[in-house]
NUKOL-632021 format. One record per residue (C-alpha): residue number from 0; residue in three letters; x, y, z. Coordinates in nm, 2 decimals. Example, Ala and Ser with C-alpha at 12.3 -4.5 7.8 and 13.67 -1.06 7.14 Angstrom:
BEGIN
<0 ALA <1.23 -0.45 0.78>>;
<1 SER <1.37 -0.11 0.71>>;
This chain:
BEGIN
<0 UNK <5.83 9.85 15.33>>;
<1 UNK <6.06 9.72 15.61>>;
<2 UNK <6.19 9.43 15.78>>;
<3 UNK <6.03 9.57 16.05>>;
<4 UNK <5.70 9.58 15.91>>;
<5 UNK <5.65 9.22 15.85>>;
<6 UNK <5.79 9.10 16.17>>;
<7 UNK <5.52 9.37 16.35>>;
<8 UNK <5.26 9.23 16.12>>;
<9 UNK <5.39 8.89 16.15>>;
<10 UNK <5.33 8.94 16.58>>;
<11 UNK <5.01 9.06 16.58>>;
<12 UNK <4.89 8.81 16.33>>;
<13 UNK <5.01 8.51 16.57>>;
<14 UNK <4.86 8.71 16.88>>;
<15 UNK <4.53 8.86 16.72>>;
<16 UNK <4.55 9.13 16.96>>;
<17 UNK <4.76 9.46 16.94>>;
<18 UNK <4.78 9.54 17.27>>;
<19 UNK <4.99 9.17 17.33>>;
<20 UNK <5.16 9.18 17.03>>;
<21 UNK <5.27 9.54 17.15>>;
<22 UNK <5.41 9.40 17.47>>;
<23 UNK <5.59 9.12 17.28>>;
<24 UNK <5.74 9.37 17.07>>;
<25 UNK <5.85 9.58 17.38>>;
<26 UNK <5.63 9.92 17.22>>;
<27 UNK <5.33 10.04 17.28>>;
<28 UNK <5.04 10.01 17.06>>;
<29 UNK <4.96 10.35 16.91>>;
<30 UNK <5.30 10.34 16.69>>;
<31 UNK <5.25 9.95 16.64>>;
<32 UNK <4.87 10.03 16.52>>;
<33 UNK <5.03 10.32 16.27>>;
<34 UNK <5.29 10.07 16.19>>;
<35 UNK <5.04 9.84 16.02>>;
<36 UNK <4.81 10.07 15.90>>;
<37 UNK <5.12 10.22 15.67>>;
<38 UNK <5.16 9.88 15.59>>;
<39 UNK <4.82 9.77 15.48>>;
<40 UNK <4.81 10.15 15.26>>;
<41 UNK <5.13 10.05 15.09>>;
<42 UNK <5.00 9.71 15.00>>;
<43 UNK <4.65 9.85 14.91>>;
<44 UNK <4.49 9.63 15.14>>;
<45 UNK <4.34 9.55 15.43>>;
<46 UNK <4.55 9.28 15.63>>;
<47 UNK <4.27 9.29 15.96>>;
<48 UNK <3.95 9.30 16.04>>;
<49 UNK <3.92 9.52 16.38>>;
<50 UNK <3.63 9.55 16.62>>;
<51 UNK <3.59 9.62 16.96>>;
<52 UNK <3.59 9.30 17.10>>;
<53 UNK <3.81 9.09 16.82>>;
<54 UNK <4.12 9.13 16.57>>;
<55 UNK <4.12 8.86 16.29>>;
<56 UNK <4.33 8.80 15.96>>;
<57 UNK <4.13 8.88 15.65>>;
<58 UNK <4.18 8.65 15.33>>;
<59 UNK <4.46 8.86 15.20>>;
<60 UNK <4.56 8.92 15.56>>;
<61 UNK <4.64 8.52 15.56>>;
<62 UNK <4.76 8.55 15.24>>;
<63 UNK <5.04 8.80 15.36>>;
<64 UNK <5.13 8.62 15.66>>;
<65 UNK <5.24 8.28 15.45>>;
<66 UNK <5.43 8.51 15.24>>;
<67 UNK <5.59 8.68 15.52>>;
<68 UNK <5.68 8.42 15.71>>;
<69 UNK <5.87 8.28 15.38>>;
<70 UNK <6.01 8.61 15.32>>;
<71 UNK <6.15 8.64 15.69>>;
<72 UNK <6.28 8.23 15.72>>;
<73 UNK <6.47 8.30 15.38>>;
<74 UNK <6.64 8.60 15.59>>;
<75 UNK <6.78 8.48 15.87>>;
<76 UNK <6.90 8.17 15.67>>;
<77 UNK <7.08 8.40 15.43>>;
<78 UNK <7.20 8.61 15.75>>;
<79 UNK <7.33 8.27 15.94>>;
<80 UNK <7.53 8.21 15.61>>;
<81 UNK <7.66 8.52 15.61>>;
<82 UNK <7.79 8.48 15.96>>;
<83 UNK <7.93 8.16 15.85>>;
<84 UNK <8.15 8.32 15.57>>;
<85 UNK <8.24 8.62 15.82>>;
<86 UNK <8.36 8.37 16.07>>;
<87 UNK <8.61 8.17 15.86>>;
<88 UNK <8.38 7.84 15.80>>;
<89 UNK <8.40 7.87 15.42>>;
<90 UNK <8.72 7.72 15.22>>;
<91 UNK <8.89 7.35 15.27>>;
<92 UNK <8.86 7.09 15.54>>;
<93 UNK <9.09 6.83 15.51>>;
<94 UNK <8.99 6.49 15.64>>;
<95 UNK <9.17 6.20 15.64>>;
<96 UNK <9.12 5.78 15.74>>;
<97 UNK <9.20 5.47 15.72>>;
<98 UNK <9.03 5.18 15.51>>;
<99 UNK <8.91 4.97 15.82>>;
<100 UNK <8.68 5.29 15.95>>;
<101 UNK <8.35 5.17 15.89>>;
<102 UNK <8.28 5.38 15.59>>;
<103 UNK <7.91 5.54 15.78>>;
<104 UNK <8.07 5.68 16.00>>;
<105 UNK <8.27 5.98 15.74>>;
<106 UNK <7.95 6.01 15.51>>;
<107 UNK <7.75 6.09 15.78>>;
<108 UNK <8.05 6.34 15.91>>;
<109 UNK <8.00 6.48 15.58>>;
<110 UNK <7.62 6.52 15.59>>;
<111 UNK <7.65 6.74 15.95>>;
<112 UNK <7.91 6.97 15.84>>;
<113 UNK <7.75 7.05 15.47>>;
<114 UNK <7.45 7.08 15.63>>;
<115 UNK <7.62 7.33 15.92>>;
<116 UNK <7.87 7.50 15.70>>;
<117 UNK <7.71 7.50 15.34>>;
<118 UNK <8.00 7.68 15.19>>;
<119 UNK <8.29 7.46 15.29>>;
<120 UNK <8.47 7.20 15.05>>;
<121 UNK <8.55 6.89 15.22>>;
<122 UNK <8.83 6.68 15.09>>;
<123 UNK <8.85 6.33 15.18>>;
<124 UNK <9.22 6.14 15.19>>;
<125 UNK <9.26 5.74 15.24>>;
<126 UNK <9.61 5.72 15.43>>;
<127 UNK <9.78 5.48 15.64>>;
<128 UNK <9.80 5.55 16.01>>;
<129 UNK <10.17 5.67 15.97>>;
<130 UNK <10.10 5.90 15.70>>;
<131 UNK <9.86 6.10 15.86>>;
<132 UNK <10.09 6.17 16.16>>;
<133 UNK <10.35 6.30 15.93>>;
<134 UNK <10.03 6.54 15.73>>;
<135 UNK <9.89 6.61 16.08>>;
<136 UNK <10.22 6.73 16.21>>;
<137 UNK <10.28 6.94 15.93>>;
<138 UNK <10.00 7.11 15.92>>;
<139 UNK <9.87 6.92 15.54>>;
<140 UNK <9.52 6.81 15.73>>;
<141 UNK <9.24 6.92 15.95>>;
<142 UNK <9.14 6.58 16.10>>;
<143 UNK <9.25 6.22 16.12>>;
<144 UNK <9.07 5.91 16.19>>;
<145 UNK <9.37 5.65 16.26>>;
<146 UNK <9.49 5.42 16.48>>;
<147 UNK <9.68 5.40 16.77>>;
<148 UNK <9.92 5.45 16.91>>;
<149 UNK <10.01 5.85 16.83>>;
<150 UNK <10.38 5.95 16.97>>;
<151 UNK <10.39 6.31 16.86>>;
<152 UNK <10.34 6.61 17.08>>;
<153 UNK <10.24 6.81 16.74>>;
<154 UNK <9.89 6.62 16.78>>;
<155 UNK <9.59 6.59 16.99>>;
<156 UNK <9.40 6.30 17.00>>;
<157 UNK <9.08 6.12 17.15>>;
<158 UNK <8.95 5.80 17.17>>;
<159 UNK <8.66 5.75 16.90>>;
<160 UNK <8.59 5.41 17.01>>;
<161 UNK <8.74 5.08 17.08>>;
<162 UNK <8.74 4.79 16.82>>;
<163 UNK <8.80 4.39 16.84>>;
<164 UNK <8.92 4.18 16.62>>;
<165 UNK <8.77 3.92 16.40>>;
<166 UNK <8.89 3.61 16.19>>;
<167 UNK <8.69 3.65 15.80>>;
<168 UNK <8.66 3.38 15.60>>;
<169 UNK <8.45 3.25 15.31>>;
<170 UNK <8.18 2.98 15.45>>;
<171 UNK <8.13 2.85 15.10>>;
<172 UNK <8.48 2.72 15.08>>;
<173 UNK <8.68 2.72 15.40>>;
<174 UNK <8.63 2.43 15.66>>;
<175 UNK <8.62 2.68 15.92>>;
<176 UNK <8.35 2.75 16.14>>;
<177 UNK <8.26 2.91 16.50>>;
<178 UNK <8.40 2.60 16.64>>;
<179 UNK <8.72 2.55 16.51>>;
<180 UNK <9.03 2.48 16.68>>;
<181 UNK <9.21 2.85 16.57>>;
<182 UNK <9.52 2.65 16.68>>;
<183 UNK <9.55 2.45 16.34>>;
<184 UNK <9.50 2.79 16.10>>;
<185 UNK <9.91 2.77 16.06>>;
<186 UNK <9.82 2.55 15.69>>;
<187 UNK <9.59 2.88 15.59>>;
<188 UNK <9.65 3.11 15.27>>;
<189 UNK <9.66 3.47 15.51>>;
<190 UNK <9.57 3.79 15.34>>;
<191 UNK <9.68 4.08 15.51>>;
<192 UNK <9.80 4.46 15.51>>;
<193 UNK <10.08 4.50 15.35>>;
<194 UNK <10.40 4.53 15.63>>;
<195 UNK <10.55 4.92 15.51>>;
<196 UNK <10.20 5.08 15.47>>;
<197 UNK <10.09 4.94 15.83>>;
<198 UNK <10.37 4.84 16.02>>;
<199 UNK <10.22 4.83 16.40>>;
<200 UNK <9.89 4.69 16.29>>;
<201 UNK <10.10 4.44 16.06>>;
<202 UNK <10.30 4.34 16.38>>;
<203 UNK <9.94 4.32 16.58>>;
<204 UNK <9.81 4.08 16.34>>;
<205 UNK <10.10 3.84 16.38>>;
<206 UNK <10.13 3.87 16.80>>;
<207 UNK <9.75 3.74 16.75>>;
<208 UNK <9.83 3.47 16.55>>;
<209 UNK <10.11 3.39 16.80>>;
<210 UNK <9.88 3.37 17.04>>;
<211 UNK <9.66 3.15 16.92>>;
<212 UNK <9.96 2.92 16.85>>;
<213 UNK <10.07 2.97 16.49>>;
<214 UNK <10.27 3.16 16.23>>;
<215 UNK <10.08 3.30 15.98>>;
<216 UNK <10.11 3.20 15.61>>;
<217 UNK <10.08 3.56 15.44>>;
<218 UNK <10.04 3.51 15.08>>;
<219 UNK <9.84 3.84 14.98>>;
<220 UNK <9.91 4.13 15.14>>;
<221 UNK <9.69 4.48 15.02>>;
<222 UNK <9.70 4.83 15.09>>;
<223 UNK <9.29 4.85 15.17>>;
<224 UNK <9.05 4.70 15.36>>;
<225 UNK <8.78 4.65 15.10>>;
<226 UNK <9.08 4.46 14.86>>;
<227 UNK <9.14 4.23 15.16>>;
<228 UNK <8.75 4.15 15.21>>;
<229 UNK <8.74 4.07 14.78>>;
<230 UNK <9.04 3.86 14.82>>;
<231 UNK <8.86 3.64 15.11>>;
<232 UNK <8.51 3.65 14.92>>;
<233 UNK <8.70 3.52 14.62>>;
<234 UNK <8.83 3.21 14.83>>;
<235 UNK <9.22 3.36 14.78>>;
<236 UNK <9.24 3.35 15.16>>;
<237 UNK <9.16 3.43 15.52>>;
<238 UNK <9.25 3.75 15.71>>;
<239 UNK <9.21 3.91 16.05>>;
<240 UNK <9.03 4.23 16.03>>;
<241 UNK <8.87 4.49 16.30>>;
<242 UNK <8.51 4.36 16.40>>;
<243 UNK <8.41 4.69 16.29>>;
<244 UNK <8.44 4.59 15.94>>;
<245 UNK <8.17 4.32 15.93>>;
<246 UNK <7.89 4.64 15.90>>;
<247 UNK <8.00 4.77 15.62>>;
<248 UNK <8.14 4.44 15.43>>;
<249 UNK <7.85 4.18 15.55>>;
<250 UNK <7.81 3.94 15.30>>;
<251 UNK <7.60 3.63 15.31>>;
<252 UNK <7.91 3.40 15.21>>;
<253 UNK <8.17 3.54 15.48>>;
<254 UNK <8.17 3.43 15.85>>;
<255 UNK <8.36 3.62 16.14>>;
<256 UNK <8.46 3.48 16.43>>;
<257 UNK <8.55 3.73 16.73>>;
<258 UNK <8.91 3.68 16.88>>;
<259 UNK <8.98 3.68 17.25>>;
<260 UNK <8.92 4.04 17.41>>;
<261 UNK <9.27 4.11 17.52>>;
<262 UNK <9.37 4.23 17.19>>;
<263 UNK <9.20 4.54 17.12>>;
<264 UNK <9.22 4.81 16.85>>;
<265 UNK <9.17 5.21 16.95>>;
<266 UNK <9.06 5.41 16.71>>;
<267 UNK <9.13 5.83 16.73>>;
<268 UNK <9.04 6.13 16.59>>;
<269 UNK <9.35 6.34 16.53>>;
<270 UNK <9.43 6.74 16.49>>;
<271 UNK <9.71 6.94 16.50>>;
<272 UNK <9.80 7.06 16.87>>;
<273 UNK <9.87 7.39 16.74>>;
<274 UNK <9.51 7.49 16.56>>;
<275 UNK <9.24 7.63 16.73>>;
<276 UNK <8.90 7.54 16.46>>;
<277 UNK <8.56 7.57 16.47>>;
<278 UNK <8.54 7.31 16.23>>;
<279 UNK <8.75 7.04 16.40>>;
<280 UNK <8.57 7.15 16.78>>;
<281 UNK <8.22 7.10 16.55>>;
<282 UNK <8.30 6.78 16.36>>;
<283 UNK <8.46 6.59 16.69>>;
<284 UNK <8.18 6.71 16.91>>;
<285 UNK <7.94 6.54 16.62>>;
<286 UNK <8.15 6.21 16.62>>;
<287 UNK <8.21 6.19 16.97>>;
<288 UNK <7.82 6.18 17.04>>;
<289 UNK <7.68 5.98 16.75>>;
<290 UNK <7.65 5.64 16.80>>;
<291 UNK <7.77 5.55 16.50>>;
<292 UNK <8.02 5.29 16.60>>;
């Protein structure tokens, strides 16, 4: 028995006539007829019941097809796998972010490329902005998800989306609300990245906080987002953080209050210049058309 067999058997079952199934085939029906004839003798049974005016499955006949169609599916997965290996989409995909991405948005990057190259091993790096340019540019990872700005002309970059910025603070303790003068935060325990892992978004924070007419009183500074978001549930402080941060760290006790519009963050996906990949072209086609932002 053949491949061929089953997907002939497999046609004339869905058409119930030989004469179309022959035509979808592109052969004509005597050999397709003899085809499943030597198919129904090797199985030692018939697979059709045959008159002049109908063809129709017989119980084994339906049988068969269920199995068949199993039996041909399981191929061409196993063929597509194959083709996977042969075209270089097995081995290690190095990814790496920073601690403000909304977390979502790399587990569902995960889900899309298991699920589209099954035999790849994804490894997942939390790095400051400035260490991933260094990695990227030496050739030490796949794909970044950073912020900008990116100076290098060893890197290519796009825009994944645009982010805001947000005051957080714990309602349960801090006088604070939507409606409060930001002007008179100067008296405030700040929590905020520390200086040498995030220098620009460091110096970001503070031009903010200038703006709004204060110096701010950093007495916690952390190398992670989800540390800083602790810190301020715990009452040890307030911080400014990308608005993007409230969906994956929405508590009932914390409030955010959105800052003025000028100051925006960008956030970019990042890959060597020099590297053509399937698997970078695949993974920032997926994130540049989910809306998961």
């Amino acid at each position: 028995m053949e491949i061929r067999h089953l997907k002939y058997f497999l046609t004339v079952a869905e058409e119930l006539n030989f004469t179309k199934a022959a035509e979808k085939l592109y052969i004509s029906q005597p050999p397709l007829s003899r085809q499943i004839k030597e198919l129904e003798k090797e199985i030692g049974a018939e697979l059709f019941s045959r008159s002049n005016k109908r063809v129709e499955l017989t119980e084994a006949g339906k049988y068969f097809q269920k199995e068949a169609q199993a039996i041909v599916r399981n191929l061409e997965a196993a063929s597509l796998k194959a083709r996977k290996i042969s075209d270089n989409v097995s081995g290690e995909y190095r990814i790496a972010y920073i601690s403000s991405t909304f977390s979502e948005i790399i587990s569902k990057l995960i889900q899309y490329l298991t699920h589209q190259f099954p035999f790849l091993t994804i490894k997942l790096y939390e790095v400051s902005t400035v260490k991933q340019i260094e990695a990227l540019e030496d050739g030490k990872l796949d794909l970044g998800i950073l912020r900008a700005p990116v100076v290098s002309t060893k890197i290519d970059t796009r825009l994944l989306f645009k982010d805001r910025y947000s005051l957080v603070y714990n309602k349960n303790i801090s006088k604070i609300s939507k409606s409060s003068d930001l002007s008179n935060l100067a008296n405030e325990v700040f929590v905020f990245f520390n200086k040498d892992y995030a220098p620009r978004y460091y110096d970001s924070l503070i031009e903010i906080c200038s703006h709004y007419g204060f110096i701010p009183n950093v007495v916690h500074e952390s190398n992670n987002i989800n540390s800083i978001i602790q810190l301020v549930r715990n009452g040890l402080g307030i911080s400014i953080v990308p608005s993007s941060v409230q969906k994956n760290h929405n508590y009932p006790e914390l409030g955010f209050i959105e800052l003025s519009e000028i100051f925006q963050t960008d956030v970019l996906l990042a890959c060597p210049s020099h590297i053509q990949s399937q698997l970078n072209d695949s993974a920032i086609e997926y994130l540049m058309n989910t809306d998961n932002h």
